[in-house]
BALOBA-1460 file (C-alpha; in Angstrom, 3 decimals):
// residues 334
<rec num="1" residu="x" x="170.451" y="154.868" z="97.117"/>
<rec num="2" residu="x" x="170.296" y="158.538" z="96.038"/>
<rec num="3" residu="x" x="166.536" y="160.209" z="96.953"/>
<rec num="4" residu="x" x="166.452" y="161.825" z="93.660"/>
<rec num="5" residu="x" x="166.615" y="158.499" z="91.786"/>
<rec num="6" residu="x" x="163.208" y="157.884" z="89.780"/>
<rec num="7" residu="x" x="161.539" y="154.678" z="90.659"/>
<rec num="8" residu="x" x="158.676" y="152.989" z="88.368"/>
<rec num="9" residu="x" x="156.348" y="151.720" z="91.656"/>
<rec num="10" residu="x" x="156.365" y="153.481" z="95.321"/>
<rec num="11" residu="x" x="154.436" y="151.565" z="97.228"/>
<rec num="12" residu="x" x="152.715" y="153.590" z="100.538"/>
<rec num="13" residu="x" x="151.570" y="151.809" z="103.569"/>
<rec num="14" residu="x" x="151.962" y="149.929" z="106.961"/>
<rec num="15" residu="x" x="154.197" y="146.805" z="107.238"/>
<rec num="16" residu="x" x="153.436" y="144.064" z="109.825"/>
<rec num="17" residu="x" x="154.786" y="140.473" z="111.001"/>
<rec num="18" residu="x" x="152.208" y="137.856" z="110.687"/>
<rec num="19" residu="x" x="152.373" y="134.947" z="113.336"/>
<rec num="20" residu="x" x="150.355" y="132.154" z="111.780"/>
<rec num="21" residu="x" x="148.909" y="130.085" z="114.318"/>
<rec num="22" residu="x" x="147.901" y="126.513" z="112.853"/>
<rec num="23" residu="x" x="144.838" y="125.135" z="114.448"/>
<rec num="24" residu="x" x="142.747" y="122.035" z="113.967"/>
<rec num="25" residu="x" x="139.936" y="121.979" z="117.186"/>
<rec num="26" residu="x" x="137.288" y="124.524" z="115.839"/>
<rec num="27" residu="x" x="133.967" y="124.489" z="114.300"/>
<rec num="28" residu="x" x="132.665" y="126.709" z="111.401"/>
<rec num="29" residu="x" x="129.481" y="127.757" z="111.022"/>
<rec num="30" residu="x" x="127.079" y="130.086" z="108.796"/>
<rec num="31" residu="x" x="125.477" y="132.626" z="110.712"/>
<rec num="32" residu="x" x="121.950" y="133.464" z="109.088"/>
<rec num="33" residu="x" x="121.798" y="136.983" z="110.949"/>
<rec num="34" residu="x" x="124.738" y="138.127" z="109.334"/>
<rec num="35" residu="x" x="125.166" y="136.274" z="106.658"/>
<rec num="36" residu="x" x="128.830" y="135.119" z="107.496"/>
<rec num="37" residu="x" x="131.037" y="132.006" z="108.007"/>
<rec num="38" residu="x" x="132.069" y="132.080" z="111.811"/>
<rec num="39" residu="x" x="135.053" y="130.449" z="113.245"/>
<rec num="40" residu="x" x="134.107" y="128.799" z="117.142"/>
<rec num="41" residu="x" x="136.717" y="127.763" z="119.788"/>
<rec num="42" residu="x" x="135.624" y="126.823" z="122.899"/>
<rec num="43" residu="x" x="135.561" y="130.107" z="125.309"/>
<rec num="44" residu="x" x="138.026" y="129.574" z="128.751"/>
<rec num="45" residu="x" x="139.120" y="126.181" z="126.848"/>
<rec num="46" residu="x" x="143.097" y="125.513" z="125.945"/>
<rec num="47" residu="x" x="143.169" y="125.001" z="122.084"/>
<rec num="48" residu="x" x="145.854" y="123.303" z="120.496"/>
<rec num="49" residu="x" x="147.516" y="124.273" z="117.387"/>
<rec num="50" residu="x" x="149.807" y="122.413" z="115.082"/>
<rec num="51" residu="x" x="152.754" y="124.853" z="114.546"/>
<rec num="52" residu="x" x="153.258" y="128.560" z="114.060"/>
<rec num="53" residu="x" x="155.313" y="130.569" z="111.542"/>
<rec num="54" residu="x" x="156.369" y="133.885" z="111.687"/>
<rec num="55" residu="x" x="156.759" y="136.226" z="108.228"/>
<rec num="56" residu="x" x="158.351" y="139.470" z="108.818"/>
<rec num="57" residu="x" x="157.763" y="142.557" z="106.626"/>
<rec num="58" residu="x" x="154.339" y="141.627" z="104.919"/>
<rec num="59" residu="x" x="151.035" y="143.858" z="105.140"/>
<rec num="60" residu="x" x="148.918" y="144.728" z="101.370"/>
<rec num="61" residu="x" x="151.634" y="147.170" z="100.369"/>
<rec num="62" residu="x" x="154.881" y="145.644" z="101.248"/>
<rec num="63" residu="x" x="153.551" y="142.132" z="99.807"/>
<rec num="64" residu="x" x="152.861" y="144.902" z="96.531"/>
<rec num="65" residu="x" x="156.385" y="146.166" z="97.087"/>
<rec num="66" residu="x" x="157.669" y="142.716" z="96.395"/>
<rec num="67" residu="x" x="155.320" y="141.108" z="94.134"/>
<rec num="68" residu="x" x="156.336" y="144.191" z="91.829"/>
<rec num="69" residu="x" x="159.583" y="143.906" z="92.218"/>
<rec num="70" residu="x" x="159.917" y="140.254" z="91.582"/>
<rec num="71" residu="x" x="157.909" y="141.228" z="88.213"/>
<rec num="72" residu="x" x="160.524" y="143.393" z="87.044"/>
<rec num="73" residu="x" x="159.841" y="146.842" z="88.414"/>
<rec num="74" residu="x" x="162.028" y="149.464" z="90.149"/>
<rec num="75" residu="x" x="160.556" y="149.894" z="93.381"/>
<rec num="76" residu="x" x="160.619" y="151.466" z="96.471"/>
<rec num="77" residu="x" x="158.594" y="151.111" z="100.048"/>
<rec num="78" residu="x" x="156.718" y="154.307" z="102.158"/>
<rec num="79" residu="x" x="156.474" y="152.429" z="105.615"/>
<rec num="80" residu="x" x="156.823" y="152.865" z="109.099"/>
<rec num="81" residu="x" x="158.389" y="150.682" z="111.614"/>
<rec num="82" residu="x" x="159.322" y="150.884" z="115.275"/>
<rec num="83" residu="x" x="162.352" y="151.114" z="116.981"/>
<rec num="84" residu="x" x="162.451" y="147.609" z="118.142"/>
<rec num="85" residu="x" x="163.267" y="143.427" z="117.453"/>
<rec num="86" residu="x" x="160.375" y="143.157" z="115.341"/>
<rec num="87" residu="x" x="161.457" y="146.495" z="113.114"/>
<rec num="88" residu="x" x="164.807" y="144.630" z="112.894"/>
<rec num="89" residu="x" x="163.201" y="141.596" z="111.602"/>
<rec num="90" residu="x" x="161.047" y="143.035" z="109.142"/>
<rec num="91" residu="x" x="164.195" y="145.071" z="107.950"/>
<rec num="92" residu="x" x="166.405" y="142.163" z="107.574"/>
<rec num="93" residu="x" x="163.506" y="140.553" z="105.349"/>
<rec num="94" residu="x" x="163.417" y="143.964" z="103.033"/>
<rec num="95" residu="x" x="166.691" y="143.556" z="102.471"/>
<rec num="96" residu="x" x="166.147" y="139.701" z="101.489"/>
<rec num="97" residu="x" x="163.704" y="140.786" z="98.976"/>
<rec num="98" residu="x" x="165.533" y="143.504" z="97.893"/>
<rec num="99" residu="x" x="163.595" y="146.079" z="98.504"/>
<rec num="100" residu="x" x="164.490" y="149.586" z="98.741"/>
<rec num="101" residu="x" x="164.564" y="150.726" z="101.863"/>
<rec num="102" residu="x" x="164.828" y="154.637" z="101.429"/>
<rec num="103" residu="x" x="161.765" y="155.793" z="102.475"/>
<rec num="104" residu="x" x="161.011" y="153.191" z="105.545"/>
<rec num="105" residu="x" x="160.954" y="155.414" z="108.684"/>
<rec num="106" residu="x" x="162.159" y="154.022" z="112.220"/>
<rec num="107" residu="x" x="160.193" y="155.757" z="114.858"/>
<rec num="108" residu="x" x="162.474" y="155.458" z="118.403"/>
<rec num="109" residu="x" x="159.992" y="154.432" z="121.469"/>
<rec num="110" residu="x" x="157.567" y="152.464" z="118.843"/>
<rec num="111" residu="x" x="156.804" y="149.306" z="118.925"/>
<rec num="112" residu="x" x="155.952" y="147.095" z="115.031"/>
<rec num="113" residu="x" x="152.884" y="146.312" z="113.998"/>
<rec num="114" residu="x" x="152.204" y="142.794" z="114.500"/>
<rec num="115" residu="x" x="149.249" y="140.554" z="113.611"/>
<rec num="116" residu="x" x="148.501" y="137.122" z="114.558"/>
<rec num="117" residu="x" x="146.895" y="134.439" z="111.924"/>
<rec num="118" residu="x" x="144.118" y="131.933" z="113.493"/>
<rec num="119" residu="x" x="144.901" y="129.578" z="110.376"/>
<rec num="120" residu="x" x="141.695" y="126.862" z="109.858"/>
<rec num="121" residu="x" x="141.305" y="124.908" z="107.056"/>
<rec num="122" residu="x" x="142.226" y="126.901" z="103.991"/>
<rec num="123" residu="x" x="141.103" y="130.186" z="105.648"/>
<rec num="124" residu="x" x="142.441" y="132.630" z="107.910"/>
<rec num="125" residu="x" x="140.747" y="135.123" z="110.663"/>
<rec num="126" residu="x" x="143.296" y="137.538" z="111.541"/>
<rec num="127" residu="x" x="143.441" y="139.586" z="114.244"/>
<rec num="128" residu="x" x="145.043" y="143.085" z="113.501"/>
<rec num="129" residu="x" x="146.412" y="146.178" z="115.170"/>
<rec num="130" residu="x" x="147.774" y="149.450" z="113.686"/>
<rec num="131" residu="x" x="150.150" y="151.274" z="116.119"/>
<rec num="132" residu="x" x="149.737" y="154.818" z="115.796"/>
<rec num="133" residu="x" x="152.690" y="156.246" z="113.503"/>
<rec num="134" residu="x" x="152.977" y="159.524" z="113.067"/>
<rec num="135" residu="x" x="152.570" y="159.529" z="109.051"/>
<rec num="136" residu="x" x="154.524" y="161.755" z="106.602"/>
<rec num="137" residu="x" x="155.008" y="161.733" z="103.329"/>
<rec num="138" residu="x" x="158.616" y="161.997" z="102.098"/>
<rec num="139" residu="x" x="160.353" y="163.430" z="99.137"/>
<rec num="140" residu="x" x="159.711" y="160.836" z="96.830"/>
<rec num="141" residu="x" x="160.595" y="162.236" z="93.493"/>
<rec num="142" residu="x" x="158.487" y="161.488" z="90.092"/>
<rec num="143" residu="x" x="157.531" y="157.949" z="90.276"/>
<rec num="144" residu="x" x="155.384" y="156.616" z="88.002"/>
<rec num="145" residu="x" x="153.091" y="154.772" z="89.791"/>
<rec num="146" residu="x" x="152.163" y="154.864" z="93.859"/>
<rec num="147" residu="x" x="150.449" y="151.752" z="94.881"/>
<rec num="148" residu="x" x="148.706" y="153.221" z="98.119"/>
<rec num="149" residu="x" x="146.578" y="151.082" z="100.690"/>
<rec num="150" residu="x" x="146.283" y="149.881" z="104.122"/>
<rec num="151" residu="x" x="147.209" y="152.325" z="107.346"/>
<rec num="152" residu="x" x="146.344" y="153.229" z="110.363"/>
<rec num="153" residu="x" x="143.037" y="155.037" z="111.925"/>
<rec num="154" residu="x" x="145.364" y="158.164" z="112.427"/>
<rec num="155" residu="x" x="146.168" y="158.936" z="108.884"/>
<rec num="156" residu="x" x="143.113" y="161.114" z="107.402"/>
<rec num="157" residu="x" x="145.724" y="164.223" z="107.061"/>
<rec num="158" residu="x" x="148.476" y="161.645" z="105.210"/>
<rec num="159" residu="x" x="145.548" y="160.887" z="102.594"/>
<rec num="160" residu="x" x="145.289" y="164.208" z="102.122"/>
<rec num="161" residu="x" x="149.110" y="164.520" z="101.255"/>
<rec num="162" residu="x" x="148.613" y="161.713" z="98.652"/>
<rec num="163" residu="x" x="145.884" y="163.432" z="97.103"/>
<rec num="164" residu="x" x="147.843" y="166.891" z="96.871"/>
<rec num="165" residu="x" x="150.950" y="164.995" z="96.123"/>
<rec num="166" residu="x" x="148.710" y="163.371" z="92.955"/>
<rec num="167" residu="x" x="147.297" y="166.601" z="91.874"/>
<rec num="168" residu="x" x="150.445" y="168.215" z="91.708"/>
<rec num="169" residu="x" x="152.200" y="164.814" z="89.811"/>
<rec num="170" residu="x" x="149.459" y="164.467" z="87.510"/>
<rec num="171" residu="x" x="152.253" y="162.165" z="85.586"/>
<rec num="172" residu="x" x="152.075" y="159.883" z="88.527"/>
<rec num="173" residu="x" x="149.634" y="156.881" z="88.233"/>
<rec num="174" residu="x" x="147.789" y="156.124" z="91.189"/>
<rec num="175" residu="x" x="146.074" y="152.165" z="92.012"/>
<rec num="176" residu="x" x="143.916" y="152.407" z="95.344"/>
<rec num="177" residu="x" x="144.174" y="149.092" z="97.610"/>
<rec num="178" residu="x" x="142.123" y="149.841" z="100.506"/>
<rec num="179" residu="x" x="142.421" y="148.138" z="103.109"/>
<rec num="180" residu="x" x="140.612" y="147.564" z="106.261"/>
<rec num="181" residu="x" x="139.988" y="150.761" z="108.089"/>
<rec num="182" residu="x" x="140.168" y="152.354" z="104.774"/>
<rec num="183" residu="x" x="137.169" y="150.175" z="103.381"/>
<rec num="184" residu="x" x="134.844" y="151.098" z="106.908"/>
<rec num="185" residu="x" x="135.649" y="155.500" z="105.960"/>
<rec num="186" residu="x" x="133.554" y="154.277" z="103.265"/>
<rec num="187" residu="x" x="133.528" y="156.770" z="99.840"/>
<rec num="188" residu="x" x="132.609" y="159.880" z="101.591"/>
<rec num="189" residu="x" x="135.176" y="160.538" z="103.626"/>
<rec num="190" residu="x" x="137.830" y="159.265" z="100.867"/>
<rec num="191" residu="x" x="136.204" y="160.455" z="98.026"/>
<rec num="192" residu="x" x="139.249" y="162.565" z="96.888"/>
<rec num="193" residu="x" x="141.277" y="159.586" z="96.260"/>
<rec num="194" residu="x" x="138.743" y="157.558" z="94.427"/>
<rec num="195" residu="x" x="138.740" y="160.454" z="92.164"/>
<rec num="196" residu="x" x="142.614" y="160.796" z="91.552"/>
<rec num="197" residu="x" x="143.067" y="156.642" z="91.319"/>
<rec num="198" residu="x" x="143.838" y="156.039" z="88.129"/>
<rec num="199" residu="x" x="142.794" y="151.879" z="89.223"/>
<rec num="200" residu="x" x="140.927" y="150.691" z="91.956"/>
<rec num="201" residu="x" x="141.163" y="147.365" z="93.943"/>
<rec num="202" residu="x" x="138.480" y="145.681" z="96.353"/>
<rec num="203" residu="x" x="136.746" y="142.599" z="96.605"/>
<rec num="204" residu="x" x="132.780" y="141.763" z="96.540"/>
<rec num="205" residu="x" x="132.012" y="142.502" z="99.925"/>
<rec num="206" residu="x" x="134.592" y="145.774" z="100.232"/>
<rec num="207" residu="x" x="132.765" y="147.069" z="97.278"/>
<rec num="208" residu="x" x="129.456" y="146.547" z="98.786"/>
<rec num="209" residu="x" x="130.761" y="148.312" z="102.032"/>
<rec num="210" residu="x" x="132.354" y="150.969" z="100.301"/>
<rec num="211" residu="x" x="129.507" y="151.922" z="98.308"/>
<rec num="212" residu="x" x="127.022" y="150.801" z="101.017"/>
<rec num="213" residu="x" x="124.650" y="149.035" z="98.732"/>
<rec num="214" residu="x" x="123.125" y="145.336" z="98.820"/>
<rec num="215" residu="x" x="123.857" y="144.892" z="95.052"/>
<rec num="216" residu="x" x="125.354" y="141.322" z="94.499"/>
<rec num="217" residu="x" x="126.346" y="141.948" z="90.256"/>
<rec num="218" residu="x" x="130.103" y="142.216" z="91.143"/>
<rec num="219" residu="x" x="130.475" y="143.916" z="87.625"/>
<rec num="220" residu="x" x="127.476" y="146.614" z="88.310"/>
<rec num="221" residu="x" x="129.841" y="147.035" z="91.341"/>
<rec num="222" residu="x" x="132.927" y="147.855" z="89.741"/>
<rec num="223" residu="x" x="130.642" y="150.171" z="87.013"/>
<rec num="224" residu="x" x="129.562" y="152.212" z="90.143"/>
<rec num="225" residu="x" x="132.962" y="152.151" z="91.455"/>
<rec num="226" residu="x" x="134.003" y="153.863" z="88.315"/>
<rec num="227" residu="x" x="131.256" y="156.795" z="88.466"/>
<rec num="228" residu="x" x="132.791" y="158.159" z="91.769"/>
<rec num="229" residu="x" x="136.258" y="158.255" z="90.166"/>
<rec num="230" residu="x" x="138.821" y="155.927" z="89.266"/>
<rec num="231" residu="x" x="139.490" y="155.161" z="85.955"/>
<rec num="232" residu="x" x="139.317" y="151.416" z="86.040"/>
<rec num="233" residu="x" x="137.879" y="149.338" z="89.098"/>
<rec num="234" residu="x" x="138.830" y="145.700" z="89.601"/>
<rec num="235" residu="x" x="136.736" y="143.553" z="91.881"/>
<rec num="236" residu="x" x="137.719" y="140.088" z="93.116"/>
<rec num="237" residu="x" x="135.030" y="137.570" z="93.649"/>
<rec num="238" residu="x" x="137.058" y="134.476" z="95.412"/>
<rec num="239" residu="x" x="136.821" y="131.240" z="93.819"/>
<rec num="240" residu="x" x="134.439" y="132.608" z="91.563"/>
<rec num="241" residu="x" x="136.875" y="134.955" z="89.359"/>
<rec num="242" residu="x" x="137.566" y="138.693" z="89.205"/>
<rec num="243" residu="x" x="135.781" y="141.729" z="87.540"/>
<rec num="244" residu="x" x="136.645" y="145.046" z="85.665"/>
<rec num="245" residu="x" x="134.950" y="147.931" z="84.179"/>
<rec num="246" residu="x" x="137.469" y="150.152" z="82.188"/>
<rec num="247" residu="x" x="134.744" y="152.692" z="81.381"/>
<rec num="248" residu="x" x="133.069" y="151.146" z="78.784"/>
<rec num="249" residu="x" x="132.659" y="147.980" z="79.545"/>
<rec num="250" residu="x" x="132.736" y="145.367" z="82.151"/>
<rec num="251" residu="x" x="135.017" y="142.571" z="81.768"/>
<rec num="252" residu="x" x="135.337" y="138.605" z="83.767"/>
<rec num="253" residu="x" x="138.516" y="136.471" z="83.872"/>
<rec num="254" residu="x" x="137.771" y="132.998" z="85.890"/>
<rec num="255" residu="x" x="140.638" y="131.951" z="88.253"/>
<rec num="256" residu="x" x="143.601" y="130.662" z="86.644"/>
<rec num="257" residu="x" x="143.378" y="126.485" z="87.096"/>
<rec num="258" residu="x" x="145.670" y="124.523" z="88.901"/>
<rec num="259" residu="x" x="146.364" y="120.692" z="90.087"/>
<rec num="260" residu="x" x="148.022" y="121.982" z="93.393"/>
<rec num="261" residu="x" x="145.237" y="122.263" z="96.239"/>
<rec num="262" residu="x" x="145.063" y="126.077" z="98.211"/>
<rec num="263" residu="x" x="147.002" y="125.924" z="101.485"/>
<rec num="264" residu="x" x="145.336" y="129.511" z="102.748"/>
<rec num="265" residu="x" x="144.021" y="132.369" z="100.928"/>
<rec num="266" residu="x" x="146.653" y="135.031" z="102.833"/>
<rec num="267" residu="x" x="147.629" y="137.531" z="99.918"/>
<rec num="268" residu="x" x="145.433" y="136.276" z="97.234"/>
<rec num="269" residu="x" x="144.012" y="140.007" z="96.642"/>
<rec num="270" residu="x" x="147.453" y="141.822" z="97.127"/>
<rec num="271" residu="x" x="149.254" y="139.556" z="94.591"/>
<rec num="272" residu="x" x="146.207" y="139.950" z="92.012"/>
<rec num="273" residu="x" x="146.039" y="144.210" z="92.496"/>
<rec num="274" residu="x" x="149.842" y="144.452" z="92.384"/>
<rec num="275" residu="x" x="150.446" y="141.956" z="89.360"/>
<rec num="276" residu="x" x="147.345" y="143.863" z="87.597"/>
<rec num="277" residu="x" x="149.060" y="146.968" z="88.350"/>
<rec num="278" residu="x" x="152.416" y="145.932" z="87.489"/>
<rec num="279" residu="x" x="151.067" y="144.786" z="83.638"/>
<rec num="280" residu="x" x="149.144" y="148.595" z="83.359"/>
<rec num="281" residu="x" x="152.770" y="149.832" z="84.654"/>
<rec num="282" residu="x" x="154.617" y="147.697" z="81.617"/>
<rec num="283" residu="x" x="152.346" y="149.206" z="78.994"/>
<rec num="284" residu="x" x="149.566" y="146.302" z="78.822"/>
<rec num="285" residu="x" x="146.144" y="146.860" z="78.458"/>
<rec num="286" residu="x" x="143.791" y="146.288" z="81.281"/>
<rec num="287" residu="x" x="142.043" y="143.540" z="79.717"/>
<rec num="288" residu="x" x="145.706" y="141.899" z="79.673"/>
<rec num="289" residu="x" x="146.186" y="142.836" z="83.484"/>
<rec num="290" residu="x" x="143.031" y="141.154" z="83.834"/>
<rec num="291" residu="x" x="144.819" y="138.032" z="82.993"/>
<rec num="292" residu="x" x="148.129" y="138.705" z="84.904"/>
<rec num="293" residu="x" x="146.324" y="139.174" z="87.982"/>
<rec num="294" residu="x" x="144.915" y="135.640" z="88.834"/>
<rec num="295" residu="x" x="147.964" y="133.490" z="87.776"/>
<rec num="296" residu="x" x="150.013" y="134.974" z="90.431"/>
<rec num="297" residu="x" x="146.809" y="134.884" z="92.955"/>
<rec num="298" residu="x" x="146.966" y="131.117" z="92.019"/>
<rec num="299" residu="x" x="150.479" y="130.878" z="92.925"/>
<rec num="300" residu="x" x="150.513" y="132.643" z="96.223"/>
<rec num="301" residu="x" x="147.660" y="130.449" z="97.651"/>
<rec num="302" residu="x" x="149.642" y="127.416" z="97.634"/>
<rec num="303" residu="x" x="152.049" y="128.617" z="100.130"/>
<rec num="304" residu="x" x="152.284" y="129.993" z="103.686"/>
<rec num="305" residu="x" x="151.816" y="134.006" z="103.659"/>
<rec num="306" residu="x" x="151.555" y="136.306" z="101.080"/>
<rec num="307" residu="x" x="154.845" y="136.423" z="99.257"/>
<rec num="308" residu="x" x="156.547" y="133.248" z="98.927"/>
<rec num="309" residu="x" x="154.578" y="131.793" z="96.254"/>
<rec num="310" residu="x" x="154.498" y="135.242" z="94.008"/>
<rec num="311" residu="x" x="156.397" y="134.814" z="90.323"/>
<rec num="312" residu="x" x="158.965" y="136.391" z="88.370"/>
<rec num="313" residu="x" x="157.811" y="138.153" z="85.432"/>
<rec num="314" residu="x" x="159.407" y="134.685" z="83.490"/>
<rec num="315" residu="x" x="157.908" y="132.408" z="85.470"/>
<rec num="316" residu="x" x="154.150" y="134.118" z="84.876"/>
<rec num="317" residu="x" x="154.569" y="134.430" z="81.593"/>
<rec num="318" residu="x" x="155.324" y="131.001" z="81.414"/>
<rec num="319" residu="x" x="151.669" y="130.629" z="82.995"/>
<rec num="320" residu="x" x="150.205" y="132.770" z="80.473"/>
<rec num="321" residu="x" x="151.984" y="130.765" z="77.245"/>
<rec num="322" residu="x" x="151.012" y="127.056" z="78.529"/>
<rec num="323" residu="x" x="147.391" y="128.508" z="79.932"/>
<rec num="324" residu="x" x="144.155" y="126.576" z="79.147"/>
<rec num="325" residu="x" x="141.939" y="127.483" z="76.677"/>
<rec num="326" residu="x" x="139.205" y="128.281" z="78.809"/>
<rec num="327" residu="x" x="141.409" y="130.679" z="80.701"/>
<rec num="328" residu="x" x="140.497" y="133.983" z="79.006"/>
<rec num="329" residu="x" x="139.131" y="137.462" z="79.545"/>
<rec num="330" residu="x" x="135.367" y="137.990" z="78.559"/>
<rec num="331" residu="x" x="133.528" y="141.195" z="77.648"/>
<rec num="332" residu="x" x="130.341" y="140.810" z="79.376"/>
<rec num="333" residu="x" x="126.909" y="142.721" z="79.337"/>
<rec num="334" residu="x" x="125.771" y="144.812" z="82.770"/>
C-alpha cells in the first residue's frame, strides 16, 4: 500500500482484544441513589462462568474500520498496538478483515490493550484499560472522512493534531464517536472538535454527561449538541430508537424489528455511528443514514462482539427493501 493513496474513511483510535467471560451466578439490581442497574457477585466467592471467547482487534474505531469496509468503503486504520502476542493477534485479525494496515503503529516494549467482558444476560460490564501510547498522527493524505473516537487519558495534544489536521483539510469530513474518557473531558475541554465534526455520535446518558444537564428529551439533546458545533448530532436511546437534529429539525427512527432474540448489546452504537456515517459518506441524506444505522445495530446484537454480525452494503440493503412499514424516519416537534 502506497501512503499517498487516497482513502474514503480513516478511522483514528485505540484497538483492544475483548475476553468475554460468560457468567450465570449474579444478581442485578436498580440502585435508587444512582439511578443505575448494578451487576452483584459475591465478594471473596469463586464464580463460575460458562465459556469465554476471545475477539482480537475490536475497540469503537476498529469495529468502524470494518463495519465501513464491509459497506463498501476504502478504508484505512490510525491505531496503536504493542510489541507483543496480543499485537500479533489483533494484526492477524486486520488482515482477516482486510483492513489496511498502513497507519497501525507497533510500539517495541508495549504491551496491547486488552479488556475483559463480564457477559450477564444480554448485557455486558466491561472492564477497560488504555495503555499509554505515545500518540501521533501520521501522514495520512486527503481522506474524505476521519471517523475519530475512543483513546487513551494521554492524548489531549493528539486531539489537538486532529483539530489542526481538520482545519487545514477543510475537504475532510469529520464524525465524532467519543468514547469513554472522551465523554468524562466533557465539552469544555474538547470543544474544538465538537466544532470541526461535521456528525456527532453519543447515546442518552453520554449526551447528558457531555453536556452536564438532567434533560431526559433525547432530541432537545441532540438540538443542544448541535449549538456547540457539529453539524448533525445523532443520539441513541437503546431499545427505544435513535435521534437526530440536522439543524433544523429533529428527527426519530425506532429500532429496526427482528424475530431473532439479542445475544449482548457489544457494538450496537459503533455499528449504528459507522453505518450512519458510511450512508453520509455514499452521498445519502441524513434522514436516510438515519435508517441505515439501526438495521446493522440489529444485526450485530445477535452475535458475540461487535463485528461478526455487521452487513455488506447488499445484505443491508436487502433490510431496507423487505423493511416493515412501520420502520421509518419521523420528523418530530422539540
Amino acid at each position: 500500500m502506497f501512503m499517498n493513496e487516497e482513502f474514503d474513511l480513516i478511522a483514528i483510535g485505540d484497538i483492544t482484544t475483548d475476553a468475554f467471560i460468560r457468567i450465570k451466578q449474579a444478581s442485578v439490581y436498580y440502585d435508587n441513589e444512582d439511578k443505575e442497574e448494578k451487576i452483584c457477585l459475591t465478594n471473596g466467592g469463586k464464580i463460575p462462568y460458562e465459556f469465554t471467547k476471545i475477539i482480537p482487534g475490536v475497540g469503537n474505531s476498529p469495529n468502524a474500520a470494518v463495519c465501513t469496509t464491509r459497506l463498501g468503503l476504502k478504508t484505512a486504520l490510525v491505531t496503536n498496538l504493542g510489541d507483543d502476542e496480543n499485537g500479533k493477534d489483533i494484526l492477524e485479525a486486520l488482515e482477516k478483515n482486510n483492513i489496511d494496515r498502513t497507519f497501525v503503529r507497533v510500539h517495541a516494549e508495549h504491551v496491547s490493550n486488552y479488556h475483559y467482558l463480564l457477559w450477564h444476560k444480554a448485557e455486558r460490564t466491561v472492564l477497560t484499560k488504555h495503555e499509554d501510547y505515545d500518540y501521533t498522527l501520521p501522514d495520512i493524505g486527503n481522506p474524505r472522512w476521519i471517523y475519530f473516537s475512543s483513546v487513551s487519558e494521554n492524548s489531549l495534544e493528539y486531539h489537538q493534531e486532529i483539530v489542526r489536521f481538520a482545519q487545514e483539510h477543510p475537504e475532510t469530513k469529520l464524525a465524532f464517536q467519543p468514547g469513554t474518557f472522551q465523554v468524562k473531558l466533557g465539552y469544555e475541554t474538547l470543544k474544538e472538535v465538537y466544532k470541526i465534526s461535521e456528525v456527532f455520535f453519543c447515546n442518552k446518558e453520554e449526551a447528558r454527561l457531555i453536556l452536564k444537564t438532567k434533560e431526559q428529551n433525547v432530541a432537545k439533546l441532540a438540538k443542544e449538541m448541535v449549538e456547540r458545533g457539529p453539524k448533525i448530532a445523532a443520539i441513541t436511546n437503546g431499545s427505544k430508537g435513535a435521534y437526530m437534529y440536522d439543524g433544523e429539525h429533529a428527527w426519530f427512527v425506532p429500532p429496526y424489528p427482528s424475530s431473532k432474540p439479542q445475544v449482548e448489546s457489544t457494538g450496537a452504537g459503533d455499528s449504528f455511528s459507522s453505518t450512519f456515517t458510511t450512508a453520509l459518506a455514499l452521498g445519502k441524506s441524513p434522514e436516510e443514514a438515519l435508517m441505515w444505522g439501526p438495521i446493522n445495530s440489529m444485526s450485530v446484537v445477535q452475535h458475540i462482539g461487535a463485528q461478526e454480525g455487521l452487513l455488506t452494503r447488499e445484505e443491508l440493503e436487502k433490510y431496507l427493501a423487505e423493511k416493515p412499514e412501520n420502520y421509518a424516519v419521523q420528523k418530530i416537534d422539540i
